[in-house]
C-alpha positions in Angstrom: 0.0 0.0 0.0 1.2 3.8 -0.6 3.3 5.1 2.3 2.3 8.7 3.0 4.3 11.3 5.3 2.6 12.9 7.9 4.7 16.2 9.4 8.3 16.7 8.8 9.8 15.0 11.9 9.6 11.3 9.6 6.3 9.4 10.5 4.9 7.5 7.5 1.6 5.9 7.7 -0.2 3.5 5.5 -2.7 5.3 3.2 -5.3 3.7 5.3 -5.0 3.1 8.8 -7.0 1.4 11.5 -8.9 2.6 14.3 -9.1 0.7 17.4 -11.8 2.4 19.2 -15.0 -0.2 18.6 -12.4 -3.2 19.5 -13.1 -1.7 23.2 -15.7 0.4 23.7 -18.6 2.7 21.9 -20.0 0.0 19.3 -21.9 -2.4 20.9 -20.6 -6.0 21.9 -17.2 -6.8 20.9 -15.0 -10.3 20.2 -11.4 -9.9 21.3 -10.7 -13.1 19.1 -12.6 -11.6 16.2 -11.2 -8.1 16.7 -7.5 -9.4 16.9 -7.9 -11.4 13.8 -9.7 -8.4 12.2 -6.3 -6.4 12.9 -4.0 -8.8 11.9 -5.9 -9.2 8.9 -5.6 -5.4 8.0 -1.6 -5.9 8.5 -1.4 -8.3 6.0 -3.0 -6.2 3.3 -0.7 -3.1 3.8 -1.8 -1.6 6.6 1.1 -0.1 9.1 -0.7 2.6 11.1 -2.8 1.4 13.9 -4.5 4.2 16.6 -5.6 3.4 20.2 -6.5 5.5 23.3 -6.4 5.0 27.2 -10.1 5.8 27.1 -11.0 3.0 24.9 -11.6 0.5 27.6 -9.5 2.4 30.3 -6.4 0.5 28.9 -8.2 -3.0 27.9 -8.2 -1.3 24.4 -4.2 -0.4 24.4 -3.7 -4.3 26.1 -6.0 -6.2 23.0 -3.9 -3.9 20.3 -0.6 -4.6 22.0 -1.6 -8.4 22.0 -2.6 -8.2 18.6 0.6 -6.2 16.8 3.3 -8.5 19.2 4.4 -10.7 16.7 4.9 -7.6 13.9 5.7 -4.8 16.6 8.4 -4.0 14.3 6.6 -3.3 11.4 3.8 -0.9 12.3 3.2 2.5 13.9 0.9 2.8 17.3 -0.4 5.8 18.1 -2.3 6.6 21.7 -3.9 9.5 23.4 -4.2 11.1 26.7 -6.6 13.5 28.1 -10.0 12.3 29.4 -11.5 11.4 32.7 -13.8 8.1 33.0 -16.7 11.3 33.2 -15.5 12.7 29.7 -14.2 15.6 31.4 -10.7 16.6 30.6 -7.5 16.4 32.6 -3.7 17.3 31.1 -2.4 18.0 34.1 1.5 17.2 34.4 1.3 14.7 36.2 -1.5 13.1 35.1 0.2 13.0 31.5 2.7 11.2 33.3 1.0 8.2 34.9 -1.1 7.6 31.6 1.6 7.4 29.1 3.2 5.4 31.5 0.4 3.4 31.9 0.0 2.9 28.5 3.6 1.5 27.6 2.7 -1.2 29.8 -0.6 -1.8 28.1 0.7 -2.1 24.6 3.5 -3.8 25.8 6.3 -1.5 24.2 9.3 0.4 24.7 8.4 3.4 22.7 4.8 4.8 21.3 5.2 5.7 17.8 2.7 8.7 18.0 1.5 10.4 21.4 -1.6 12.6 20.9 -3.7 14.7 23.6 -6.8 13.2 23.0 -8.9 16.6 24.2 -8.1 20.1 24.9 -8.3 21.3 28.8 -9.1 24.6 29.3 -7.0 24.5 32.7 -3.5 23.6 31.3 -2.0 25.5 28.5 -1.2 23.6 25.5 2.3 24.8 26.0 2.3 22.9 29.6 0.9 19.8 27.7 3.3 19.7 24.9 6.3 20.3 27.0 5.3 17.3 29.3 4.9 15.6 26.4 8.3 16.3 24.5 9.9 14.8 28.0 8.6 11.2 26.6 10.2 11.9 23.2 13.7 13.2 24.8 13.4 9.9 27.5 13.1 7.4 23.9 9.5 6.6 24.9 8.1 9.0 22.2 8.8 9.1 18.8 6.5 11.7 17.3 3.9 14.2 18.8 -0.1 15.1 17.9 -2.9 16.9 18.9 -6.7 14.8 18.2 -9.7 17.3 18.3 -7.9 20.5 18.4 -8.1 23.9 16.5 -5.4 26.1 14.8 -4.1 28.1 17.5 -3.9 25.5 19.8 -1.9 24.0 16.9 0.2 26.5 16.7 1.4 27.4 20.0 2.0 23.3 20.8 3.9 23.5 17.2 6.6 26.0 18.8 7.2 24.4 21.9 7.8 20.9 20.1 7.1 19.9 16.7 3.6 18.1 16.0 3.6 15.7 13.2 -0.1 14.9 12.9 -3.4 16.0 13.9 -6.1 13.9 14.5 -9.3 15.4 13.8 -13.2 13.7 12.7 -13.4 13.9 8.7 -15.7 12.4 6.5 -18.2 12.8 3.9 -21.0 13.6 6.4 -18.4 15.9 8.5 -16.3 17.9 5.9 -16.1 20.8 7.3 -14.7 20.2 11.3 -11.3 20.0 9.6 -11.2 22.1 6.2 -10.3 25.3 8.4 -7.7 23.5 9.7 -5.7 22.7 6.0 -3.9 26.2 5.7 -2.4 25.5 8.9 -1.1 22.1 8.4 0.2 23.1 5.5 1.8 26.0 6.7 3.2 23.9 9.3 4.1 20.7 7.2 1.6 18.7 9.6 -0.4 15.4 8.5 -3.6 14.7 9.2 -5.4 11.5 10.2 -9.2 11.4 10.2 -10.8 9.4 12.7 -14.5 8.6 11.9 -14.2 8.5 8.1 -17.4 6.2 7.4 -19.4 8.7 10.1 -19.4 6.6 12.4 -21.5 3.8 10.6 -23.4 5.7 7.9 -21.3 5.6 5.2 -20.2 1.6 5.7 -23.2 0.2 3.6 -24.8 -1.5 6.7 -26.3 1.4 8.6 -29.2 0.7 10.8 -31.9 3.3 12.4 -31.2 4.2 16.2 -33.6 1.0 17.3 -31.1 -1.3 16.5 -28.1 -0.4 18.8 -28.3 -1.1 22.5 -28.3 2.0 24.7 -24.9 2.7 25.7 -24.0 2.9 21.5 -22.7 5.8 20.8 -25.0 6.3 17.9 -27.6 6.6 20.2 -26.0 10.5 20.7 -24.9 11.4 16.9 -27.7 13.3 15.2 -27.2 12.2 11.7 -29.5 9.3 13.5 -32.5 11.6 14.7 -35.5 10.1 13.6 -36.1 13.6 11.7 -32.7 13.5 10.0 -32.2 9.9 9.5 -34.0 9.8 6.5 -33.1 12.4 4.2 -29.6 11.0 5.6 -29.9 7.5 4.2 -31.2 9.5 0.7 -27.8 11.0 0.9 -26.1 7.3 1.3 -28.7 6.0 -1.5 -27.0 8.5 -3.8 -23.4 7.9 -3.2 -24.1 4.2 -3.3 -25.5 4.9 -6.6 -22.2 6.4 -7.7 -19.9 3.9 -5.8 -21.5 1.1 -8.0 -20.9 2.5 -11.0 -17.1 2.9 -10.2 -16.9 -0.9 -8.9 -16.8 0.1 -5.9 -18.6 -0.1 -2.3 -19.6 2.8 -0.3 -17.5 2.4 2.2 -14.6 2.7 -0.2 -15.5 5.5 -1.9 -15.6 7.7 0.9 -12.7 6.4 2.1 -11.0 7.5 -1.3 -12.7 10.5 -1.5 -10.5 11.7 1.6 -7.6 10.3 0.1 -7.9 12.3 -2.7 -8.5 15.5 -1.4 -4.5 16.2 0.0 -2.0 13.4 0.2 -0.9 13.7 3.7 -4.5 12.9 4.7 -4.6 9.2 6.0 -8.1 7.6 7.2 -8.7 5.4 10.0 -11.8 2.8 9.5 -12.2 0.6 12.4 -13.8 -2.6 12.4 -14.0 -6.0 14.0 -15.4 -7.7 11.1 -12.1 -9.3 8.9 -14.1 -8.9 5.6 -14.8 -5.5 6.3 -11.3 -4.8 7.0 -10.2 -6.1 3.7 -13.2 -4.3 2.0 -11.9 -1.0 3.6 -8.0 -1.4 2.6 -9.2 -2.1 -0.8 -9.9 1.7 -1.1 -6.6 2.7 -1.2 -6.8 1.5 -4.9 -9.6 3.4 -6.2 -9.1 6.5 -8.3 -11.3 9.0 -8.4 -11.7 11.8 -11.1 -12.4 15.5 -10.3 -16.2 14.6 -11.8 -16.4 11.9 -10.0 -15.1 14.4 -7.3 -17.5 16.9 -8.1 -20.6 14.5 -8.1 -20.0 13.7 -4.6 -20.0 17.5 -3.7 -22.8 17.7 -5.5 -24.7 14.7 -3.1 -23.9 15.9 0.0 -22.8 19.7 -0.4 -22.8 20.3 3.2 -22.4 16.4 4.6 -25.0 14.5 6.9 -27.9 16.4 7.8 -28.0 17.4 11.7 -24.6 17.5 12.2 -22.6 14.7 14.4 -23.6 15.7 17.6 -27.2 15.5 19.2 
């Protein structure tokens, strides 16, 4: 698979990456047998990058990945993030940096995290506190590269003096398109990748999306407004239309809004999760479909301003 560079500091990703977030927590039941195999399976077809968190499962998330990469440690990049409080609230403090990332070494089982993000921003601890407790990591060896997830562009650029970040992590998908467009001046500006988290909207652009009914309580669906019962509708229109256009390049949904990401800058690199090892291979497949600007231009044309509602409820 293509190899992109993300920042200037020399991380290289897959095209496509993985998310590990519904291994753990968020989607419903999970297999840890299933979910290993479904990450192993995504190594074999090309896929290097592989992104975790210490709130996915409070660490069980970081320990399944860990288990899973062992045998190829040597052969992929993991990425984890810092920064929330079993509440969702956020906490950066120093100290608490400290015992997480520690935390998480152990976890994954590794000498050395490939890519250390702050998951959230915290209004009580400047960015420039974060970043330098963060930069300790990479002078100690136990970091190798730096990133903000969820953050804007002068948060981005005041981390950026104190230490250089080499990738932001920010939701970006068809049915989101504009939480990170703002941001592309800056990274460029910067020479800073970008990896989007959420790229099938968390669901509604795999092919398989269900109304709100069919996922247990605690989904996280259950909170994303594209699945309102007044929005859901004119939502799965949207879907109808790009599925439309998806078959007629050969293709699957999923994968064409997975390519339609790759081709809109080339140090973008998307991160589908999933625990289904079909799936997996469906989604890597999309790092070999071409779009061309009208195919480009027709998919503006379906969803000019993404999922109706917005993310959030």
């Amino acid at each position: 698979m293509e190899q992109r560079t993300l920042g200037t500091q020399g991380l290289t990703a897959s095209a496509i990456g993985y998310g590990a977030m519904g291994t753990a927590v968020g989607y419903g039941p999970s297999d840890d047998t299933q979910s290993i195999t479904a990450i192993r399976r995504a190594h074999e077809l090309g896929v290097t990058h592989f992104d975790t968190a210490e709130m996915y499962g409070w660490g069980e998330g970081e320990k399944l990945l860990g288990n899973a990469l062992a045998p190829i440690r040597n052969e992929v990049t993991i990425a984890t993030k810092f920064g929330f409080t079993p509440a969702f609230g956020s906490d950066s403090r120093p100290d608490h940096i400290r015992e997480v990332v520690d935390n998480s070494l152990r976890n994954l089982n590794t000498d050395v995290i490939d890519v250390l993000y702050q998951h959230v921003p915290d209004p009580n601890v400047p960015i420039e506190d974060v970043v330098g407790v963060m930069k300790e990591f990479v002078d100690a060896g136990k970091v190798k590269y730096l990133g903000l997830s969820n953050t804007g562009g002068d948060a981005l650029r005041r981390a950026h003096a104190v230490h250089p970040i080499s990738v932001v992590q920010n939701e970006c998908s068809l049915f989101a398109p504009h939480d990170t467009a703002g941001l592309f001046p800056v990274l460029e500006e910067l020479g800073i990748g970008l990896v989007a988290y959420s790229p099938l909207a968390r669901g509604f652009l795999s092919g398989a999306v269900k109304s709100r009914d069919h996922y247990t309580a605690d989904d996280f669906r259950q909170r994303l407004a594209w699945w309102k019962p007044e929005n859901f509708d004119a939502n799965l229109a949207i879907v109808g239309k790009l599925a439309e256009l998806a078959e007629s390049k050969g293709a699957t949904l999923s994968q064409l809004s997975l390519a339609c990401l790759l081709a809109q800058k080339d140090y973008i690199v998307p991160i589908p999760g999933s625990r289904n090892p079909d799936r997996v291979a469906q989604n890597t497949a999309a790092a070999d479909l071409v779009l061309t600007p009208d195919d480009l231009a027709a998919i503006a044309e379906i969803a000019p301003d993404g999922g109706i509602g917005g993310r959030l409820s």
